[in-house]
C-alpha positions in Angstrom: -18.0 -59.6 16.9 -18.8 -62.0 19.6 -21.0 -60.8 23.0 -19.6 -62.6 26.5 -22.0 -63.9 28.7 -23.9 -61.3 30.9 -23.8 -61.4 34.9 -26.5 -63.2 36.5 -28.0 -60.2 39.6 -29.2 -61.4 43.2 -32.2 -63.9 42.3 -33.1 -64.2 46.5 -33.8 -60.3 46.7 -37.2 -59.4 46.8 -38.4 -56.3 45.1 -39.3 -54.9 48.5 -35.8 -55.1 50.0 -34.0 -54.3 46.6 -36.6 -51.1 46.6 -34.9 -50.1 50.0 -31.5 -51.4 49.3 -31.1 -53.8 52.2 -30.3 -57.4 52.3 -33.2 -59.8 51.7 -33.1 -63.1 54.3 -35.2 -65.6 53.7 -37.5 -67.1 56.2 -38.9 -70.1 57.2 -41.6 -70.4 55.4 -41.2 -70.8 51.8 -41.7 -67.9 49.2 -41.5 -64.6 51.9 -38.3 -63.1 53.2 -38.1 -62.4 57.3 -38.9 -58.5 56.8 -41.8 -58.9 54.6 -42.9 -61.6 56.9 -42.6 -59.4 60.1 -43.7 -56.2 58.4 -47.2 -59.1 57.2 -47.2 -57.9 53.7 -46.6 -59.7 49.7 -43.3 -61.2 49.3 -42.6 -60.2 45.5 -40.1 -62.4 44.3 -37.8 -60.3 41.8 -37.1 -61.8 38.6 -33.7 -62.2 37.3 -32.6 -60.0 34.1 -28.8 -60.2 31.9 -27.3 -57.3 31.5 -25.7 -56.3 28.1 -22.6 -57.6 27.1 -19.7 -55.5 26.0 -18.6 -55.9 23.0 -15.4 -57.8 22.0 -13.2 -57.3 18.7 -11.6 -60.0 17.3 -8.1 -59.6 15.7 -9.0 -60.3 11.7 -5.6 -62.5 11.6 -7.0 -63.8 8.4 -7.4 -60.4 6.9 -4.1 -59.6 7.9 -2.2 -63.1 6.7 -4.3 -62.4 2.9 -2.9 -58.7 2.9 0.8 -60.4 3.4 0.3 -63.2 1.3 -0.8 -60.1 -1.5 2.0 -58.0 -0.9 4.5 -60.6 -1.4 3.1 -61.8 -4.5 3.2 -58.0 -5.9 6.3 -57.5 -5.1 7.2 -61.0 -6.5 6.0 -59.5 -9.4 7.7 -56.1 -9.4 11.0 -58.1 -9.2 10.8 -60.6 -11.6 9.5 -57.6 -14.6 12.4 -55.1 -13.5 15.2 -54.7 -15.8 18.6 -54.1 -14.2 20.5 -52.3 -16.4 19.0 -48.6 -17.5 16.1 -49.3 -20.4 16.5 -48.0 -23.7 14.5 -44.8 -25.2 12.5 -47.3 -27.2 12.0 -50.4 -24.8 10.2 -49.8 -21.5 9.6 -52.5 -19.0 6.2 -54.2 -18.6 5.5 -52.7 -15.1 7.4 -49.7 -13.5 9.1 -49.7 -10.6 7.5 -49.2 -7.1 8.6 -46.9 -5.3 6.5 -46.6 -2.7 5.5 -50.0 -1.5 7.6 -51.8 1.7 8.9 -54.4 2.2 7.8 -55.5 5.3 4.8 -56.9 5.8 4.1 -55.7 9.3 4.5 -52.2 8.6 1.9 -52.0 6.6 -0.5 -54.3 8.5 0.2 -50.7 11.5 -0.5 -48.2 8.9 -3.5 -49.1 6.9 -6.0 -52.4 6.2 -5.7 -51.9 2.3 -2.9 -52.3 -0.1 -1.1 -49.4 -1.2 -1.5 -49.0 -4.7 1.6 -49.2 -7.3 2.4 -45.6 -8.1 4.3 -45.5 -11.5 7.7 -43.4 -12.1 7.5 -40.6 -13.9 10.3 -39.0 -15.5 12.7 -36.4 -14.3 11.0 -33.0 -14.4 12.8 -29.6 -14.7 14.1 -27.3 -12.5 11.2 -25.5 -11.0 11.9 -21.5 -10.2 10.7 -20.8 -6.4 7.3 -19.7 -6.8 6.0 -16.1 -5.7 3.9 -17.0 -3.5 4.7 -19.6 -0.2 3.2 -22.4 0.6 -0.2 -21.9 1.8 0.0 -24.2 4.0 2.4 -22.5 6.2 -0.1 -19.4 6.0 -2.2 -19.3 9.3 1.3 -19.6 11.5 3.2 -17.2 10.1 0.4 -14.5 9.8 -1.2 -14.9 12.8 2.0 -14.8 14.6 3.0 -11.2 13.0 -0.5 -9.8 13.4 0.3 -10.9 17.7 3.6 -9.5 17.7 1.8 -6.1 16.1 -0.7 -6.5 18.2 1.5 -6.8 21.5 3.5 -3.4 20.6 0.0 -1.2 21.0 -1.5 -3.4 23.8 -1.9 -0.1 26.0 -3.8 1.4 22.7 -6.2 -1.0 22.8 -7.1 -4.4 20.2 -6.3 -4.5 16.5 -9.1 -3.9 13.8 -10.2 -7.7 13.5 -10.4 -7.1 9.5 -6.7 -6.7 9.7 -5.6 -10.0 11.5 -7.6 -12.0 8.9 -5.0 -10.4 6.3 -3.3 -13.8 4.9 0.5 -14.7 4.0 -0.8 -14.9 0.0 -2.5 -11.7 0.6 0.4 -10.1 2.1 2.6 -11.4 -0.8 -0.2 -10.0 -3.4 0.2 -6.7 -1.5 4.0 -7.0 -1.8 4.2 -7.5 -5.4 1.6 -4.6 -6.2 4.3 -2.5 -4.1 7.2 -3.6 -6.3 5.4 -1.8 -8.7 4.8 1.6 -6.9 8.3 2.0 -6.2 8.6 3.1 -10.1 7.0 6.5 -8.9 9.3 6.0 -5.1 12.9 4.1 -5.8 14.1 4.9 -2.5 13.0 1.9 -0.5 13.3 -0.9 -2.2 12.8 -4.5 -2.0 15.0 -7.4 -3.2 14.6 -9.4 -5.6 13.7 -12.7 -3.7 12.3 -11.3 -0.3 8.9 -12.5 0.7 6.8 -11.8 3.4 8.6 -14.7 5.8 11.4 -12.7 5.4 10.0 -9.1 6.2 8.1 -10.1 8.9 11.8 -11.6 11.0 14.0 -8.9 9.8 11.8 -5.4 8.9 8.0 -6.0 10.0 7.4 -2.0 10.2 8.9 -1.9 6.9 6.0 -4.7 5.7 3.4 -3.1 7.9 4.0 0.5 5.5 3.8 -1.6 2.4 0.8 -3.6 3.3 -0.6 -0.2 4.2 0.4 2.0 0.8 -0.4 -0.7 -1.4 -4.1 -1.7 -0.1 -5.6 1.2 -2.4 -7.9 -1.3 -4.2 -9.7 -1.8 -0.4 -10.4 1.9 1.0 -11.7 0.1 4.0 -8.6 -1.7 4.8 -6.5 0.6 4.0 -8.2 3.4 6.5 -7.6 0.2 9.0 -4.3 -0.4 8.4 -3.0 3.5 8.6 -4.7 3.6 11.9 -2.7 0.7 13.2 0.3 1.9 11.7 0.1 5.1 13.1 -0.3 4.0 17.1 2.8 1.5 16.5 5.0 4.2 15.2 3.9 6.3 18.2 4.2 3.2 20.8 7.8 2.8 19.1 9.3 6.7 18.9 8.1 6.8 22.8 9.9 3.8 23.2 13.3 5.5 22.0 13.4 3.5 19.0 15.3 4.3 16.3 16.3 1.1 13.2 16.4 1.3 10.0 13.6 -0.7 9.7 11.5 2.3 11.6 12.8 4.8 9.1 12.0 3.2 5.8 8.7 2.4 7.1 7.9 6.5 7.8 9.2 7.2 4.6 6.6 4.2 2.7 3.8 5.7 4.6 4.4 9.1 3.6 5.1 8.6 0.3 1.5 7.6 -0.8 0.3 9.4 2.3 -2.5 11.0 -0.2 -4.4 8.3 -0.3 -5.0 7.7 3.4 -4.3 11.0 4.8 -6.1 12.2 8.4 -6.8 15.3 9.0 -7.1 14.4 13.2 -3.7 12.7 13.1 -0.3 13.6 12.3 0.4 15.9 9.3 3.0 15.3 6.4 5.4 17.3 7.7 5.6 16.0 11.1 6.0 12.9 10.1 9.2 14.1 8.0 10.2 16.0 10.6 10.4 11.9 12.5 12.1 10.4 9.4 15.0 13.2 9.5 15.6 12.9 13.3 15.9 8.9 13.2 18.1 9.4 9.9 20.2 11.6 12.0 20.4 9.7 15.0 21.8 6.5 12.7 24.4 8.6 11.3 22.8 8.2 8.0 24.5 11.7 7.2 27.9 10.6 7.5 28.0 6.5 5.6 31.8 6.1 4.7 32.4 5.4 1.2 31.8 1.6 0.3 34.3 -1.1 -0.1 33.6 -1.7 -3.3 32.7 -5.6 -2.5 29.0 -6.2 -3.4 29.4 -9.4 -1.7 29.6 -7.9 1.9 26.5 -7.8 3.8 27.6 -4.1 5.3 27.4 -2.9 1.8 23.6 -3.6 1.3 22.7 -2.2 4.5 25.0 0.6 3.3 22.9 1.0 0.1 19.8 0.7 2.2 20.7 3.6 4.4 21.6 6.0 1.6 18.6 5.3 -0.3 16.5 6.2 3.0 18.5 9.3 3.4 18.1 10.4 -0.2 14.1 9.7 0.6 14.4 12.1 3.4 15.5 14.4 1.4 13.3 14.0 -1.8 10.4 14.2 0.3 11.2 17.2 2.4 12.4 18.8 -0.8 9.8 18.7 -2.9 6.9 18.7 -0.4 8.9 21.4 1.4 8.5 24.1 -2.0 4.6 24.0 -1.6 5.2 25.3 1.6 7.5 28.5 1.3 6.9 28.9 4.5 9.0 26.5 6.3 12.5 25.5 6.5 14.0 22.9 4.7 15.5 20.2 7.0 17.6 18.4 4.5 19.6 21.0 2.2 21.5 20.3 -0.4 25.0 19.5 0.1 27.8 17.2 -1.3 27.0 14.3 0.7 24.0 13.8 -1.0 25.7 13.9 -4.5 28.4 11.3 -3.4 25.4 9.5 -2.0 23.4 9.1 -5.2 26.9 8.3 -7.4 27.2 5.5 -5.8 23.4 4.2 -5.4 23.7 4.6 -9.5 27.5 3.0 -9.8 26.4 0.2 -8.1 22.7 -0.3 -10.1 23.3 -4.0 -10.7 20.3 -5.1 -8.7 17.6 -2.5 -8.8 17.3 -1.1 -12.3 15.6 2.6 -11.1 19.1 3.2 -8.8 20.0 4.8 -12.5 17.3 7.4 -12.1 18.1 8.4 -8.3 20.8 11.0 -9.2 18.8 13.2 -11.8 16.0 13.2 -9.2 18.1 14.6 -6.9 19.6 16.6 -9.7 16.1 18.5 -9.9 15.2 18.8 -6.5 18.0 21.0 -6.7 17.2 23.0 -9.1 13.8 23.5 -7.5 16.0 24.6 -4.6 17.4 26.9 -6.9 14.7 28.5 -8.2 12.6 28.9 -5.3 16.0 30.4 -3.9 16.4 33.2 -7.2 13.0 34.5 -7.0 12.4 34.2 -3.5 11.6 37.6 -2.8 9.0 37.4 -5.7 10.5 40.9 -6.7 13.9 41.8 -8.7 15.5 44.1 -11.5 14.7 43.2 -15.0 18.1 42.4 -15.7 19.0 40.1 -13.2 15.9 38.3 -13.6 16.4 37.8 -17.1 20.1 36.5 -16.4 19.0 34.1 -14.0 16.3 33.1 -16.0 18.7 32.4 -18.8 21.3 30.4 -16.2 18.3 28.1 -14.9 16.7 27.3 -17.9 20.1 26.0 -19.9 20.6 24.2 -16.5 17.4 22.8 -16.9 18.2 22.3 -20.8 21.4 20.3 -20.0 20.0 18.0 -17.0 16.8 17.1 -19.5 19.2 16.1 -22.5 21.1 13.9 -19.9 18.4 11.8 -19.0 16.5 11.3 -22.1 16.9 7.4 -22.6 16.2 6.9 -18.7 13.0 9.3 -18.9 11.4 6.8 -21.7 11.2 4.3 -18.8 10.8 5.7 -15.7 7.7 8.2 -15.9 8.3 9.7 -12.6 11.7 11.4 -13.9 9.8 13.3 -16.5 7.0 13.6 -14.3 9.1 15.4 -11.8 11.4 17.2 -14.4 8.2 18.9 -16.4 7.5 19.6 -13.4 10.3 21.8 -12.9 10.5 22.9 -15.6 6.9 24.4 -15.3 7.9 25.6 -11.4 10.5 27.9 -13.1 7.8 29.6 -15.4 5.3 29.8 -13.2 7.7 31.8 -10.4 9.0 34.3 -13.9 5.4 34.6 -14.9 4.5 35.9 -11.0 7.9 38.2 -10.5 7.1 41.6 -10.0 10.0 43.7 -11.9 11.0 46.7 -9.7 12.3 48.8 -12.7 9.6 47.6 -15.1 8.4 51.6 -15.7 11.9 52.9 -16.6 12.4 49.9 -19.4 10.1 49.6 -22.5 10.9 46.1 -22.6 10.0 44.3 -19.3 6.3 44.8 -20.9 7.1 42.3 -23.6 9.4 40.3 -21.2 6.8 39.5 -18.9 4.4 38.4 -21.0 6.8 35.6 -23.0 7.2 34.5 -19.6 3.2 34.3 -19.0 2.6 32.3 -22.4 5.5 30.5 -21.8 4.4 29.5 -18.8 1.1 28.7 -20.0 2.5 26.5 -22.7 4.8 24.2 -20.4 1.7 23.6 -17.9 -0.3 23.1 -20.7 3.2 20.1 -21.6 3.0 18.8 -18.5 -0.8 18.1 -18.2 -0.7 16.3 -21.8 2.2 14.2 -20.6 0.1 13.5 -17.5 -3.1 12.1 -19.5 -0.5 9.4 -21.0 -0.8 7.6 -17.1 -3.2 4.5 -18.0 -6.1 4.5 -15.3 -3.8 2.4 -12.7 -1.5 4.0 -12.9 -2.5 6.8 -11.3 -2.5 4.7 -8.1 1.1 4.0 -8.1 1.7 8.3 -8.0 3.7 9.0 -5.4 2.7 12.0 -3.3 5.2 14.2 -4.7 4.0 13.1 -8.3 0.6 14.2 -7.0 1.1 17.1 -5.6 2.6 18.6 -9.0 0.0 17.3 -10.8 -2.6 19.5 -7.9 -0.2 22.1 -8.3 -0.2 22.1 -12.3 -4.4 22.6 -12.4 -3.9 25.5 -9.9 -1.1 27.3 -12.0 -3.5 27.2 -15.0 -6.8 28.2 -13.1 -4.6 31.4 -12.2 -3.6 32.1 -15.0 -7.4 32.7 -16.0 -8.6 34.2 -13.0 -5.5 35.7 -10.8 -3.2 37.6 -13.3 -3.3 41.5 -13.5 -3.9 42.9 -17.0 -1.6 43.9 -19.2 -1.4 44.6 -23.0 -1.1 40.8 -25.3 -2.7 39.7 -22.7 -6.2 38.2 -22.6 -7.3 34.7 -20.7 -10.5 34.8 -22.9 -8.9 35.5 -26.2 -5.8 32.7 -25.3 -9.2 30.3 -24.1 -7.6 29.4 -20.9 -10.8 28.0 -18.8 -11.2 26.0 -22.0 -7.6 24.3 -21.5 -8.3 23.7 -17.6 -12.0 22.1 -18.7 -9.9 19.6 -21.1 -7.0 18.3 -18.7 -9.7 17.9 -16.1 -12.2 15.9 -17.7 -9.7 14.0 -19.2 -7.8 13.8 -15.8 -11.4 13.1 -14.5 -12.2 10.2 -17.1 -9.1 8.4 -16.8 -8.4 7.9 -12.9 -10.1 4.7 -11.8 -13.4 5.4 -9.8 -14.1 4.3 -6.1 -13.8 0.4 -5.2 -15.2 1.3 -2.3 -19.1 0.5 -2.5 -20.4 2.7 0.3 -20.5 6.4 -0.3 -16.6 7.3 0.4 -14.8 9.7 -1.5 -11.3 8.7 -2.4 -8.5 10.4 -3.5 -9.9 10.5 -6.8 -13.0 11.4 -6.4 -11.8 14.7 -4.3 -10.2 15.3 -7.2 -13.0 15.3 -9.3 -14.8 17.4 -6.9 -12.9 20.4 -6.3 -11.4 20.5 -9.9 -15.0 20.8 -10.9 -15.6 24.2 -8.7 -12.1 25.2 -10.2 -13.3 24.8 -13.9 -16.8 26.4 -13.3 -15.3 29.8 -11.5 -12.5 29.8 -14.3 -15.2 29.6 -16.9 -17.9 32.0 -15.6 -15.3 34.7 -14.7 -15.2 38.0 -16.1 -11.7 39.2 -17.5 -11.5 41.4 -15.0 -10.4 41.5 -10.8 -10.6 43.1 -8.2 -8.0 44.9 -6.1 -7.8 42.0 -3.4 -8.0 39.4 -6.4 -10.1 36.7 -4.4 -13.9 38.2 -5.4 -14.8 39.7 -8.9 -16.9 42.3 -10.1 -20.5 41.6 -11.5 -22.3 44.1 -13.4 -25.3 44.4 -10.4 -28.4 47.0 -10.4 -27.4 48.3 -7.3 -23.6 48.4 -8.2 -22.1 46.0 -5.8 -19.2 43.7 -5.9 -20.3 40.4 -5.6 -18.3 37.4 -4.6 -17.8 34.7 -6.8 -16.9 32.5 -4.0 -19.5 31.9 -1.8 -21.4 29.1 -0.1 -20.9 26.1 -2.4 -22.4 22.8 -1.3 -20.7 19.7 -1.6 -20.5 17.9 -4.8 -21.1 14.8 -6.3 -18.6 13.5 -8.5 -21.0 13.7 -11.3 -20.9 17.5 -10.8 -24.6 17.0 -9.5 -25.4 18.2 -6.1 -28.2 15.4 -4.2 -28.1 13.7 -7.4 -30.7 16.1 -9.5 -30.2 19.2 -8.6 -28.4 21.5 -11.5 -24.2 22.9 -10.2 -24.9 26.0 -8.1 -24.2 29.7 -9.9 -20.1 30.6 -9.3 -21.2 33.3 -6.9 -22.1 30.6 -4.5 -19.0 29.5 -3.9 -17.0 29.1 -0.9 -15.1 32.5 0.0 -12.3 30.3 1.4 -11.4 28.3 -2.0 -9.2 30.9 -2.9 -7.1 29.6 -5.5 -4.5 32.5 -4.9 -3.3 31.3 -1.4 -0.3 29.9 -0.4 -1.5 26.6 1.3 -3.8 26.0 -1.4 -2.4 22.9 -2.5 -2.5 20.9 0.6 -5.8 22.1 1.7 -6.8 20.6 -2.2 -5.0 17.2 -0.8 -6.6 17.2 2.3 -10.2 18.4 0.8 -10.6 20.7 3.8 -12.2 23.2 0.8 
């Protein structure tokens, strides 16, 4: 680098006319300027200074001519050692190939001042399978760009939780994959094979937005976050008038692991499925014609998509729906959903668990059916005996049909145990009108109270086979039976009348219900969430552990309303079993030290016995 001359200021000026920046003349008199002259004071003559120079860069022409004058002679070299016919497996040539290296000189002398070094070949490599997870490059774009468009649709509701938009594309995949395996205990919406999250997010981003949601159970946190979210952009959308397939399948993700994010302030399970039936009827999801037989055609899949969703709608409002006597069922059983579920299972070439779909419907059914027998809670020995005789060979021949696919899909024994033990239970609480005229019913009833006792008693040991994550992946039918298994057996210790054979003490039935749930209790996984939340699992824990320490303490005896029991008192008073219980730890420890409070200070509204019981379990309003 050179400097160029610097520029020479005015050497006449004075520093008492540069000072006030007017011109400096000089006089007649030498060494003073007219206006210091006339104003009679010290001509100060101002000495001359450079000024920097700016630098100058010099074009390194040699630099450049040696560069050339290298690359020729390598590529002098490549030639001269490359062998043009193909080499032999034996003989290689001196130097490879290069590839990579131009052959103009000028090109490179733009792009960089130093070689390019000779990158060898290498040879063929395999067909590589299209990873699961995209490029990350591509992740910032395509997330932040879904998170906006999510973010747009509730703009009136406010901004989206920040944890949420820093949810990446390889975390959403992660999530997606985890999902692929929940839909074991769910196979009504399905994913294919090769969809990814690019895909989901053009074509069914509600659809992702549920599974990002029902499959963040290892982050409580984000989890709560993402239901929140989900919920205002479901609302924002059914205001809207919105009504896509895309919408539906969504609803019916969400509520199928709605356990383990459920609100009590928002909107309950069964409005939500009352939304999922009215969208499925608006898409005339009722009335699909029958296929064309051409799995090539696009309109199939979204034909196969829609009758899976329908039979969802169905499954859930089914078997949620018999927890709840109470309401009506919006979906009953008809042909439509028979023809339906033959052909998700005639067409099972893709999705494996389309096999299963028709014996899950098959017992949904015959829930239906049972619920619909003994209704009334009240009928003639004979015909209950009949119609327990035509149910349970139903039962018999629907469970021998599905044996192989039950070895691989735990949710169809699951949810067949399940009914099987529904049937039991509603025999075992039938009140015979003309059991004082027969000497018989005696003896009838209580096979059907052992029997009962025995198939919960199945169904629990076939439950403690889960592995510990496992018990994530439960749908909220799945975990609803389970709730509903625990309760049938704590009743049988505390809420059935007497009768002769029959003794809950002598048949140790608290000591069953203290097995299944401490093993139950030992083998769910335990929070992930480090600040004091209580999960799903640990609600469990909790209010199984009242449940076991009333059905232990109890005497064999009730009392006429069969919701308080009678303790042998100085003063002769019936005392309440369930009375003012404090929360508990999971531990079973109340503040950490303090020893489990006596049963009579239990709650007066954990009433085992009522109706609702079951969701008020799920929802730990007890």
């Amino acid at each position: 680098m050179e400097a160029r001359e610097g520029r020479i200021g005015n050497a006449f000026a004075c520093e008492r006319c540069r000072k006030h920046k007017v011109r400096c003349v000089p006089s007649e008199a030498a060494g003073i300027c007219q206006r210091c002259q006339k104003a009679r004071v010290e001509c100060i003559e101002h000495v001359a200074r450079r000024r920097p120079a700016k630098p100058r860069v010099i074009q390194p022409t040699t630099k450049v001519a040696e560069m050339e004058k290298r690359i020729d002679k390598l590529h002098a070299i490549v030639k001269a050692t490359t062998v043009p016919s193909a080499p032999s497996s034996t003989t290689q040539p001196t130097l490879p190939p290069v590839a990579t290296v131009p052959t103009q000189p000028t090109e490179i002398s733009r792009r960089t001042t130093t070689p390019a070094p000779i990158v060898p070949s290498a040879p063929p490599l395999p067909a590589v399978k299209t990873p699961i997870l995209p490029n990350p490059g591509s992740t910032p774009e395509s997330a932040l760009s879904f998170w906006e468009s999510i973010n747009e649709a509730i703009s009136g509701l406010g901004r989206m939780d920040p944890v949420i938009r820093s949810i990446s594309i390889i975390h959403m995949q992660s999530l997606l994959e985890s999902y692929r395996a929940m839909t074991t205990f769910f196979p009504f919406v399905l994913l294919p094979r090769e969809c990814f999250c690019k895909d989901l997010i053009q074509q069914r981003p509600i659809l992702l937005f549920a599974v990002l949601t029902a499959a963040s159970h290892d982050s409580p946190q984000l989890q709560a976050s993402l239901s929140r979210e989900f919920r205002k952009v479901v609302m924002v959308k059914i205001m809207n008038g919105e009504k896509s397939l895309d919408l539906l399948q969504g609803l019916l993700v969400f509520i199928a692991w709605h356990h383990h994010y459920i609100d009590l302030h928002a909107a309950s399970v069964h409005l939500l499925l009352q939304m999922c039936v009215g969208i499925a009827g608006d898409l005339g999801l009722d009335d699909i014609p029958s296929p064309t037989r051409s799995p090539i055609q696009k309109q199939e899949s979204w034909q196969r998509e829609a009758k899976r969703a329908y039979l969802g709608c169905y499954y859930l409002t089914s078997s949620l729906g018999l927890l709840d006597s109470s309401r009506v069922r919006s979906i009953p059983y008809s042909n439509t959903l028979r023809a339906y579920a033959r052909d998700i299972q005639e067409g099972a070439w893709e999705h494996h668990s389309d096999t299963i779909v028709p014996f899950l419907i098959d017992t949904c059914q015959f829930m239906e059916d049972v619920d619909e027998t003994f209704g009334s809670r009240s009928e003639p020995a004979l015909v209950a005996k009949s119609q327990l005789k035509r149910l349970s060979e139903k039962w018999d021949h629907m469970y021998g049909a599905t044996k192989a696919q039950a070895s691989d899909y735990r949710t169809l024994r699951w949810i067949q145990l399940g009914a099987r033990m529904f049937l039991y239970e509603a025999t075992a609480s039938l009140d015979i009108s003309d059991r004082d005229s027969l000497s018989w019913v005696s003896g009838f009833q209580l096979s059907q109270r052992i029997t009962c006792l025995r198939w919960v008693e199945q169904f629990l040991d076939n439950s403690l086979q889960l592995a510990p994550s496992e018990f994530e992946l439960l749908s909220i039918t799945d975990w609803l039976v389970l709730v509903a298994g625990l309760t049938t057996l704590a009743k049988l210790a505390l809420h059935t009348s007497p009768m002769p054979g029959w003794d809950p003490a002598e048949l140790q039935i608290a000591k069953t219900f203290e097995y299944f749930r401490d093993q139950l209790s030992v083998q769910m996984p335990r929070s992930h969430d480090s600040q004091d939340h209580e999960d799903l699992f640990d609600r469990f824990r909790r209010m199984t552990e009242i449940m076991k320490m009333t059905a232990k303490t109890a005497p064999g005896r009730n009392s006429p309303n069969g919701s308080t029991f009678e303790l042998a008192t100085g003063s002769g008073r019936t005392v309440s079993l369930l009375q003012e219980l404090p929360p508990l730890k999971p531990n079973g420890v109340v503040n950490g030290s303090d020893p489990l409070p006596a049963p009579w200070k239990v709650s007066s509204q954990f009433d085992i016995s009522s109706p609702d019981f079951v969701w008020k379990f799920l929802m730990g309003t007890l």
